[in-house]
TIMARLO-927563 format. One record per residue (C-alpha): residue number from 1; x, y, z. Coordinates in Angstrom, 1 decimal, padded with zeros to 4 digits, always signed. Example, Ala and Ser with C-alpha at 12.3 -4.5 7.8 and 13.67 -1.06 7.14 Angstrom:
SITE seq     px     py     pz
SITE   1 +012.3 -004.5 +007.8
SITE   2 +013.7 -001.1 +007.1
# end
This chain:
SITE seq     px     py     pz
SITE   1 -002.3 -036.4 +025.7
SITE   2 -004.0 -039.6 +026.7
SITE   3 -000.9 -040.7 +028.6
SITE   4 -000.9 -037.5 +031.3
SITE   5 -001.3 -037.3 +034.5
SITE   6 -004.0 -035.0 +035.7
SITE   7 -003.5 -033.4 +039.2
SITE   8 -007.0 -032.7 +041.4
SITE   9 -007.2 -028.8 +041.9
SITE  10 -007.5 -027.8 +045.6
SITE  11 -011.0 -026.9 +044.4
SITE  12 -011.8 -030.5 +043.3
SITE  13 -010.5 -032.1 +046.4
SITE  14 -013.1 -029.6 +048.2
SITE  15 -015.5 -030.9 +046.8
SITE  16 -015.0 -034.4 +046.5
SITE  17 -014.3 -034.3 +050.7
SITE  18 -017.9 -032.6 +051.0
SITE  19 -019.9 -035.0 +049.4
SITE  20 -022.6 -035.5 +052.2
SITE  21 -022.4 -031.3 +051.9
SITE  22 -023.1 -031.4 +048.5
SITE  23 -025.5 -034.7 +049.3
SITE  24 -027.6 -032.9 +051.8
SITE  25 -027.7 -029.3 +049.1
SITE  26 -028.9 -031.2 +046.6
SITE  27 -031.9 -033.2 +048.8
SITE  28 -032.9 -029.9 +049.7
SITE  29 -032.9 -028.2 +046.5
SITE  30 -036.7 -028.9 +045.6
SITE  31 -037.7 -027.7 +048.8
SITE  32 -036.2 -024.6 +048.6
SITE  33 -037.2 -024.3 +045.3
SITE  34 -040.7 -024.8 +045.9
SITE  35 -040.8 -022.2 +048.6
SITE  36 -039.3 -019.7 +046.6
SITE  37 -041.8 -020.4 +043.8
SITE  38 -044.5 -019.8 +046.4
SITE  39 -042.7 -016.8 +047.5
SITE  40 -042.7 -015.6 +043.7
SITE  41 -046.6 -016.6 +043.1
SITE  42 -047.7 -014.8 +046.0
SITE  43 -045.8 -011.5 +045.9
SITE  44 -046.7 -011.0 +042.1
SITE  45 -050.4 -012.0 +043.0
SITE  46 -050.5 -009.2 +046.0
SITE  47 -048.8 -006.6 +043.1
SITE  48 -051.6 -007.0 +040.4
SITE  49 -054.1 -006.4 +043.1
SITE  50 -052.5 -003.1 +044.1
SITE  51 -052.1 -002.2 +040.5
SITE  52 -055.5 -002.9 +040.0
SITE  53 -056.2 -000.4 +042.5
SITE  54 -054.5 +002.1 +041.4
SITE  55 -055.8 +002.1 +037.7
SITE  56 -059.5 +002.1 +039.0
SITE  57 -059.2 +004.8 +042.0
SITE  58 -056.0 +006.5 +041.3
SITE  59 -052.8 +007.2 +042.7
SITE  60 -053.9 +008.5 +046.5
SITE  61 -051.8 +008.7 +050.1
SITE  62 -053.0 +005.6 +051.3
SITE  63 -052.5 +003.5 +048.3
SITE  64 -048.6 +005.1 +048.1
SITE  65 -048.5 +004.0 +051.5
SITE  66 -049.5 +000.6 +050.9
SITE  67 -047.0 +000.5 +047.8
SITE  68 -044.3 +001.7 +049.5
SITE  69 -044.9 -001.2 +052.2
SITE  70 -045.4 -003.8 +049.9
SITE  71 -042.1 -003.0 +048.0
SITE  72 -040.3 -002.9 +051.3
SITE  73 -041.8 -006.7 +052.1
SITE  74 -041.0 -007.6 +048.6
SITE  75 -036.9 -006.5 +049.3
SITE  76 -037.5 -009.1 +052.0
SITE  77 -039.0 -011.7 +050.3
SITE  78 -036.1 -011.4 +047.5
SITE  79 -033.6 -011.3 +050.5
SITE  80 -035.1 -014.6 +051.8
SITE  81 -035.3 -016.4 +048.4
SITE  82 -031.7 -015.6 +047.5
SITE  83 -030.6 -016.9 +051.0
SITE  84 -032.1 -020.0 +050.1
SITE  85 -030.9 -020.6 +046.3
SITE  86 -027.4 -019.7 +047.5
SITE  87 -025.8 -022.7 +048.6
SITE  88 -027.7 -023.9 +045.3
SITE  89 -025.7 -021.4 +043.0
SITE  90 -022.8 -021.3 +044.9
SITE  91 -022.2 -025.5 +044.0
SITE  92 -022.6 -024.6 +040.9
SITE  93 -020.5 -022.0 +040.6
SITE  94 -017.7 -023.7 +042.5
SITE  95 -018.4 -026.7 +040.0
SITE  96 -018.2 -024.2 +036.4
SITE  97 -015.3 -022.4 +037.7
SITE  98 -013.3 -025.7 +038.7
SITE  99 -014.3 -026.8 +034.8
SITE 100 -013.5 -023.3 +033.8
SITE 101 -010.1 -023.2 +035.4
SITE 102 -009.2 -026.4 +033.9
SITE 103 -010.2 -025.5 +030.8
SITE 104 -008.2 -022.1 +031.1
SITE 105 -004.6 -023.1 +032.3
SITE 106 -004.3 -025.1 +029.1
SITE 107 -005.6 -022.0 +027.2
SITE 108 -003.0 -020.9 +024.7
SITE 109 -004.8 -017.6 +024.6
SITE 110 -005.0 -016.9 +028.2
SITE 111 -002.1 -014.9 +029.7
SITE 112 +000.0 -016.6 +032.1
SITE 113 -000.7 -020.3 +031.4
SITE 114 +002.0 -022.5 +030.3
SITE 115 +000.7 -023.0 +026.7
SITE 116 +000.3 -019.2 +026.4
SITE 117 +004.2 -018.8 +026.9
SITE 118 +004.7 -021.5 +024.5
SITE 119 +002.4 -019.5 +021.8
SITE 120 +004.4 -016.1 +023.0
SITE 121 +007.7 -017.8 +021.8
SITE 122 +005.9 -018.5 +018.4
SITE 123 +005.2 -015.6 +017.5
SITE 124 +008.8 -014.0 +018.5
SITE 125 +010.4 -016.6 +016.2
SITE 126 +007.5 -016.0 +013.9
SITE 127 +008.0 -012.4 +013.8
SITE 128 +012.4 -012.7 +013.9
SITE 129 +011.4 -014.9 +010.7
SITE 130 +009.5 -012.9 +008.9
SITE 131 +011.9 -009.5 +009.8
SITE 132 +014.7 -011.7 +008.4
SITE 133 +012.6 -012.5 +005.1
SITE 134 +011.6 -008.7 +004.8
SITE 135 +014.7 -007.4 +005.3
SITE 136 +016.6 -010.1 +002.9
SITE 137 +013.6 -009.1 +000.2
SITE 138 +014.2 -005.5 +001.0
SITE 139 +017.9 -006.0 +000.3
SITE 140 +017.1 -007.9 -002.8
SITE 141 +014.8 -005.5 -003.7
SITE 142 +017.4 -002.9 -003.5
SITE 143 +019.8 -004.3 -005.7
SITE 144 +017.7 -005.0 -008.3
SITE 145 +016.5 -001.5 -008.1
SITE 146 +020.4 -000.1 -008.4
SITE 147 +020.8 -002.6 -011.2
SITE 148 +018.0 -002.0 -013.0
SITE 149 +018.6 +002.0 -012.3
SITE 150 +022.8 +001.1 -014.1
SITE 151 +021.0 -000.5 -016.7
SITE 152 +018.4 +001.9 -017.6
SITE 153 +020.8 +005.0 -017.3
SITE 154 +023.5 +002.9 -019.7
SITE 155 +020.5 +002.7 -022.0
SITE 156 +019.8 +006.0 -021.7
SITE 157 +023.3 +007.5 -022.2
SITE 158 +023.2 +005.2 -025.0
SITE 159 +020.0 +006.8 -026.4
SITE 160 +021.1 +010.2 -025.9
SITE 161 +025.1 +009.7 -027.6
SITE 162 +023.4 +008.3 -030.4
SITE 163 +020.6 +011.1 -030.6
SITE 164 +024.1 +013.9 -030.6
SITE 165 +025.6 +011.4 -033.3
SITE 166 +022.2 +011.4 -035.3
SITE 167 +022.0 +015.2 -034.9
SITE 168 +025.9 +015.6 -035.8
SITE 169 +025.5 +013.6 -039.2
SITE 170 +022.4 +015.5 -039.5
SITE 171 +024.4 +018.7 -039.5
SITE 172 +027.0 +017.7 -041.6
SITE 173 +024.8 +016.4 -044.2
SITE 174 +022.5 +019.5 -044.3
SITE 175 +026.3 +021.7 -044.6
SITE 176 +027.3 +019.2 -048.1
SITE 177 +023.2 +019.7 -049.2
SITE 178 +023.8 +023.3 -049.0
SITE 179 +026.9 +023.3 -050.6
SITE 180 +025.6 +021.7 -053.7
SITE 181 +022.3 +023.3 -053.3
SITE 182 +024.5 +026.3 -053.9
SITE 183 +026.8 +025.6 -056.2
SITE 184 +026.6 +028.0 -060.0
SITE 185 +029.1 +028.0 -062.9
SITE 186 +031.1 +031.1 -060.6
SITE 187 +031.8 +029.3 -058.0
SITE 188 +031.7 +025.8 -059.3
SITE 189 +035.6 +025.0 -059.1
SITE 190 +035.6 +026.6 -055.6
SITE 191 +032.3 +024.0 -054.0
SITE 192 +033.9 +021.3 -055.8
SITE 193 +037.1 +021.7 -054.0
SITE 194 +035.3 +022.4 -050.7
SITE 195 +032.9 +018.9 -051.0
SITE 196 +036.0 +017.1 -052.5
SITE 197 +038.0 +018.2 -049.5
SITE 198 +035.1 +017.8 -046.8
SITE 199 +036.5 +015.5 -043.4
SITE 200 +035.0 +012.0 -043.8
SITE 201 +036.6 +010.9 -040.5
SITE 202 +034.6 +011.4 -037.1
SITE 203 +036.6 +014.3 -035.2
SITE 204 +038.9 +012.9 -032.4
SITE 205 +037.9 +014.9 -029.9
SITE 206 +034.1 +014.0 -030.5
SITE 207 +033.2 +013.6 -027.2
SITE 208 +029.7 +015.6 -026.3
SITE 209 +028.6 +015.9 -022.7
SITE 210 +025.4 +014.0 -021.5
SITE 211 +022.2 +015.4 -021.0
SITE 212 +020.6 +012.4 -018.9
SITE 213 +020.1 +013.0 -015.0
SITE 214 +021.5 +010.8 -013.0
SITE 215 +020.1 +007.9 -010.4
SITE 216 +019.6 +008.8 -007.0
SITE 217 +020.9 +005.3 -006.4
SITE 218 +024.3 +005.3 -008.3
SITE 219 +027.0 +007.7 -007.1
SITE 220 +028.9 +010.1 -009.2
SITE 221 +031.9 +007.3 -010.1
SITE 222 +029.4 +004.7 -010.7
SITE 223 +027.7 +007.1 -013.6
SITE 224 +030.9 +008.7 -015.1
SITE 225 +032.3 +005.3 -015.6
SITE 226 +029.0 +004.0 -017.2
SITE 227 +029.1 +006.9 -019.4
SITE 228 +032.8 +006.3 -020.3
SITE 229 +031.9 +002.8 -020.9
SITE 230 +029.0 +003.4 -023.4
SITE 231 +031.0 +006.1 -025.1
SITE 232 +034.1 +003.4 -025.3
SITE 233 +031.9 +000.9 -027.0
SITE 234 +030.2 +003.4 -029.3
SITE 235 +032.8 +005.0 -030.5
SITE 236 +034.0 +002.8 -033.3
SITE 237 +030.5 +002.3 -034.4
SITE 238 +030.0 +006.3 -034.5
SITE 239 +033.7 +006.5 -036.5
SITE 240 +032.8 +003.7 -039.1
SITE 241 +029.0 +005.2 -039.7
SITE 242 +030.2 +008.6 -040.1
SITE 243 +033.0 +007.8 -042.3
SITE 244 +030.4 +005.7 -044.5
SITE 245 +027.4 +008.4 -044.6
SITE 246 +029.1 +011.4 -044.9
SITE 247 +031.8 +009.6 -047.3
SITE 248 +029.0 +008.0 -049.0
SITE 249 +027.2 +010.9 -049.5
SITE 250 +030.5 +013.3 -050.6
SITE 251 +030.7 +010.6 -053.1
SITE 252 +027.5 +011.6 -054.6
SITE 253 +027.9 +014.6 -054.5
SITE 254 +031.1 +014.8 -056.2
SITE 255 +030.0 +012.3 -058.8
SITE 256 +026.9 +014.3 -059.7
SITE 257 +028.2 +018.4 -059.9
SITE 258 +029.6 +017.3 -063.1
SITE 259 +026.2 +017.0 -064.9
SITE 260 +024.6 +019.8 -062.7
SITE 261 +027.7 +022.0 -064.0
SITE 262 +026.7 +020.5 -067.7
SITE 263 +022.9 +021.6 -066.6
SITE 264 +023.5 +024.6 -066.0
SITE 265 +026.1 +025.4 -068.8
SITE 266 +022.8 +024.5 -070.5
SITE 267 +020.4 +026.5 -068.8
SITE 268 +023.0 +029.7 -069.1
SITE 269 +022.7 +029.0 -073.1
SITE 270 +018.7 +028.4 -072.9
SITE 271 +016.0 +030.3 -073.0
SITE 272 +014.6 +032.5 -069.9
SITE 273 +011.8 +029.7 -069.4
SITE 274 +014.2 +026.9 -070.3
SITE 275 +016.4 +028.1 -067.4
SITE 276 +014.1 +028.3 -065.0
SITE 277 +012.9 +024.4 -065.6
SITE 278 +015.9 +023.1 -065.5
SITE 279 +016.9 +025.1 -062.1
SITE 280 +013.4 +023.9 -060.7
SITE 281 +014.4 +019.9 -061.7
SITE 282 +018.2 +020.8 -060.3
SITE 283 +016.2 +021.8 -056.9
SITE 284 +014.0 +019.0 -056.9
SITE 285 +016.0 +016.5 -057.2
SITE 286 +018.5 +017.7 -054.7
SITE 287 +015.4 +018.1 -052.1
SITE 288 +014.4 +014.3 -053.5
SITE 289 +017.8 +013.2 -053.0
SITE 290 +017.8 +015.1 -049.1
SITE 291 +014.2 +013.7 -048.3
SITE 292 +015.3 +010.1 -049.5
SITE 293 +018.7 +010.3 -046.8
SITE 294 +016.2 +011.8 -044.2
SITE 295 +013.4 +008.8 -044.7
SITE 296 +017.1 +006.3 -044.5
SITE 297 +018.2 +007.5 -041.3
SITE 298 +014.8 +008.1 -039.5
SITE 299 +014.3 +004.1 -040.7
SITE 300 +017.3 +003.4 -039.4
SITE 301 +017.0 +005.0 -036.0
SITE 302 +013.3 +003.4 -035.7
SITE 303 +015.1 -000.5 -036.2
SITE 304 +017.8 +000.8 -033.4
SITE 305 +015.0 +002.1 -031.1
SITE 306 +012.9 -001.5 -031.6
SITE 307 +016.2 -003.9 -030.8
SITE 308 +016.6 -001.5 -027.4
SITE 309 +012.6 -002.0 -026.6
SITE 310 +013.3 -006.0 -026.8
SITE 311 +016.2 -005.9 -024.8
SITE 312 +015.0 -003.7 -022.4
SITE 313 +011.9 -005.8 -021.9
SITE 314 +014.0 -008.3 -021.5
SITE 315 +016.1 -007.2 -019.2
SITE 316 +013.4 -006.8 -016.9
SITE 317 +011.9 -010.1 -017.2
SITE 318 +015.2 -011.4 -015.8
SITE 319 +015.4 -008.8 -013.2
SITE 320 +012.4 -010.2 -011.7
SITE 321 +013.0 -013.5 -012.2
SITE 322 +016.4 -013.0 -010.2
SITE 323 +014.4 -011.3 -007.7
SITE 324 +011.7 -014.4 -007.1
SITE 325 +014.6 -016.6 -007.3
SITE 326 +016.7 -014.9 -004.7
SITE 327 +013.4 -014.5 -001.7
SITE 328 +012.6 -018.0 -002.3
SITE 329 +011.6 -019.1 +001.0
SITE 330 +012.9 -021.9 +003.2
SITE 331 +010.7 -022.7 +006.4
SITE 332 +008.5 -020.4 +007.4
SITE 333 +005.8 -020.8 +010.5
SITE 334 +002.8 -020.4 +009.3
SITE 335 +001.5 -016.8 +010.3
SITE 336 -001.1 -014.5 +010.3
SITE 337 -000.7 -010.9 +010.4
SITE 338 -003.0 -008.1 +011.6
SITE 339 -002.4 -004.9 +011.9
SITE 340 -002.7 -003.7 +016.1
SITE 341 -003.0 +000.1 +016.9
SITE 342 -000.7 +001.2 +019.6
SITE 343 -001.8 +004.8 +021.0
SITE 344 +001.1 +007.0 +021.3
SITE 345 -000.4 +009.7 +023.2
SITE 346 -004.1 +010.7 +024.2
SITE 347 -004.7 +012.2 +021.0
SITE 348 -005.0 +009.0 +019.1
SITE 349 -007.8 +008.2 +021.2
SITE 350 -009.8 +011.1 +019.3
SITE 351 -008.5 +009.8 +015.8
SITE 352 -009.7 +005.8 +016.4
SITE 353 -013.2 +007.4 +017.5
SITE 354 -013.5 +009.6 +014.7
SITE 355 -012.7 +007.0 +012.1
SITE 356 -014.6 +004.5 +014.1
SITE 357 -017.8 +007.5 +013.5
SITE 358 -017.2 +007.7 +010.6
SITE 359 -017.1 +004.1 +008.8
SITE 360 -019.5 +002.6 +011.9
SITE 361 -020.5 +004.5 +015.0
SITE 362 -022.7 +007.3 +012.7
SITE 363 -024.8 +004.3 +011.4
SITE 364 -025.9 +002.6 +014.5
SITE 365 -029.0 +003.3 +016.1
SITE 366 -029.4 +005.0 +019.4
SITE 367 -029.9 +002.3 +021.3
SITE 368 -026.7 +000.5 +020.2
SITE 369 -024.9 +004.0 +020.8
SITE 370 -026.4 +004.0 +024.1
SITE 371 -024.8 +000.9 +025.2
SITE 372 -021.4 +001.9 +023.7
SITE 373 -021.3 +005.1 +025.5
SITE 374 -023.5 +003.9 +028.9
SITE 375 -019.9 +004.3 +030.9
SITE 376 -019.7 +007.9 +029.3
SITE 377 -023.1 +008.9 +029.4
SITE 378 -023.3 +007.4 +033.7
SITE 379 -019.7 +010.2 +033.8
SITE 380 -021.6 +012.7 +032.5
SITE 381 -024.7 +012.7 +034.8
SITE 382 -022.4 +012.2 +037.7
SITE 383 -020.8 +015.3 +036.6
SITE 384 -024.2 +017.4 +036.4
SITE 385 -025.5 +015.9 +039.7
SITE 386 -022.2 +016.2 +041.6
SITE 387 -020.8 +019.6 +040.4
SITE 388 -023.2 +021.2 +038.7
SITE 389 -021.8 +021.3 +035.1
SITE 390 -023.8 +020.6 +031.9
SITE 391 -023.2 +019.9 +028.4
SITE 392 -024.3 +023.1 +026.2
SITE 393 -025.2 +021.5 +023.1
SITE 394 -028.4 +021.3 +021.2
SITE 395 -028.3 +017.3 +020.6
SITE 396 -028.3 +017.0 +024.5
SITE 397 -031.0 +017.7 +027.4
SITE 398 -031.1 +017.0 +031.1
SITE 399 -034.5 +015.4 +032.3
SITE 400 -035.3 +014.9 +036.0
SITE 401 -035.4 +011.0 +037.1
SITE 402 -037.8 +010.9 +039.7
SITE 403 -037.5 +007.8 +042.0
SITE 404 -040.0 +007.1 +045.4
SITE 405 -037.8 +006.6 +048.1
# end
């Protein structure tokens, strides 16, 4: 900056060429200053004595006279004294606006000068930069949403298949409980052969249709094949649990109704009272033995619903990691952002001043609101004074301003 040239405005050169102008302005300043003073002294000295007047005798014709002439000399007088601080005011003037203009065509906030344009470009770039940043986040954003939204409705898909599996074993267990629940010494050969003869081996056609609503965000092929895929891997897992629970528990079954038939062969030979103890042990221990398979599988679906919360967690945690990794910015100018209204049509104008009531305007005093509104007030009385049309409102009255001519 040191190193620049600075060209002399047209302004400087004038008044560099007029220095014996500006020589002779200033020799005559204190004159001119003095004689206004004197002007000053002696028209607020003539004042006072008319005022004095007035308070003792009262307002009469004569004094208003003698006001009315005084105020006209006093127009005068001010006419005269401003005729001689002009060239005074008007250096100075000339001098701050040749300092101003200097100081504003290197302004970069001033529209027009050179570093304004400069600043203008900034910002463009600044805001192409930071459109480019929101729209790669946005995009980012997006897919991690649409991932997240596969993952979560594979999880739930997974949840739900296993809830119908759970609810299947359920069903078949509670059909091989009530087969032994039921079992006698008539129809003992005929529940045996049933139990002995009850599929172990997951149906083929197992397949039951999901209950879980699709994302907005995935189409229709996206979610049929994540569904195919969840059912693919499950599958095998279903086939080998259900071959082992419901084998498992045909097993017991089988290998107990021999001593249940012996019970009740027993109970047939005992006594009334005899009989009915050792039905009432037969049926608790069958609900003990149903209660203890229940308590297993709710276990085991609590362990399976614990492992899904910790991947699931995790899952997330690497989502947004991805996320943070992928909008990790480059350059980026240095910006502030504000938020600018832009009125769309003359209604807005209404909303800005009622908000601007409400949080501000409601709270000021009326002085401050008087200098707010003085442009809309000053419309207002030109309105009543020119065309005759008035306001009709309780908070607003018309007084007379009376003026001497």
């Amino acid at each position: 900056m040191s190193n620049e040239v600075i060209q002399p405005t047209t302004t400087a050169l004038a008044i560099a060429s007029s220095a014996e102008n500006v020589g002779a302005i200033v020799r005559n300043t204190p004159e001119s200053f003095r004689k206004n003073q004197l002007s000053h002294d002696n028209c607020l000295r003539a004042c006072e004595n008319l005022l004095v007047q007035i308070k003792e005798k009262g307002m009469t014709d004569e004094l208003d006279k003698t006001a009315a002439t005084y105020l006209e000399r006093t127009r005068r007088t001010v006419k005269a004294m401003t005729e001689l601080r002009s060239p005074v005011t008007k250096l100075f003037d000339q001098v701050r606006k040749e300092f101003t203009t200097l100081e504003n065509d290197i302004d970069p906030t001033k529209a027009g000068t050179v570093p304004y344009q400069l600043q203008q470009l900034r910002n463009m770039y600044a805001a192409k930069k930071r459109e480019e940043e929101e729209a790669k986040r946005r995009a980012e954003e997006a897919k991690r949403q649409a991932d997240m939204a596969r993952e979560q409705y594979r999880n739930a898909c997974e949840d739900d298949y296993r809830q119908k599996f759970n609810d299947l074993i359920v069903t078949r267990i509670n059909k091989l409980t009530d087969l032994n629940s039921s079992v006698n010494l008539d129809n003992y050969k005929a529940v045996y052969d049933t139990v002995a003869g009850y599929a172990v081996e997951l149906p083929a056609d197992w397949c039951p249709p999901s209950s879980v609503r699709m994302p907005f965000n995935l189409t229709s092929d996206e979610s049929r094949n994540i569904r195919g895929d969840v059912m693919r891997r499950l599958i095998g897992q279903f086939a080998e649990q259900y071959r082992s629970e419901i084998g498992d528990y045909r097993q017991e079954i089988l290998d107990k109704l021999p001593s249940k038939k012996s019970e009740l062969e027993r109970a047939a030979k005992a006594s009334e009272e005899e009989a009915k103890r050792i039905a009432e042990e037969i049926k608790k221990r069958d609900a003990a033995e149903l209660a203890r398979k229940e308590a297993e599988r709710v276990a085991r679906e609590q362990e399976e619903a614990k492992k899904k919360e910790v991947q699931k967690a995790g899952a997330e945690a690497a989502s947004l990691f991805d996320l943070s990794q992928a909008t990790a910015q480059t350059y980026q100018p240095k910006t502030k952002v504000t938020k600018k209204i832009r009125i769309l049509n003359p209604n807005g104008y209404m909303q800005v001043l009622m908000m601007w009531w409400a949080k501000e305007g409601s709270r000021m005093t009326d002085e401050e609101l008087a200098k707010i509104f003085k442009k809309q007030i000053s419309f207002c009385e030109k309105v009543a004074n020119k065309d005759g049309e008035f306001i009709n409102d309780g908070s607003v009255v018309y007084v007379d301003d009376v003026k001497a001519q």
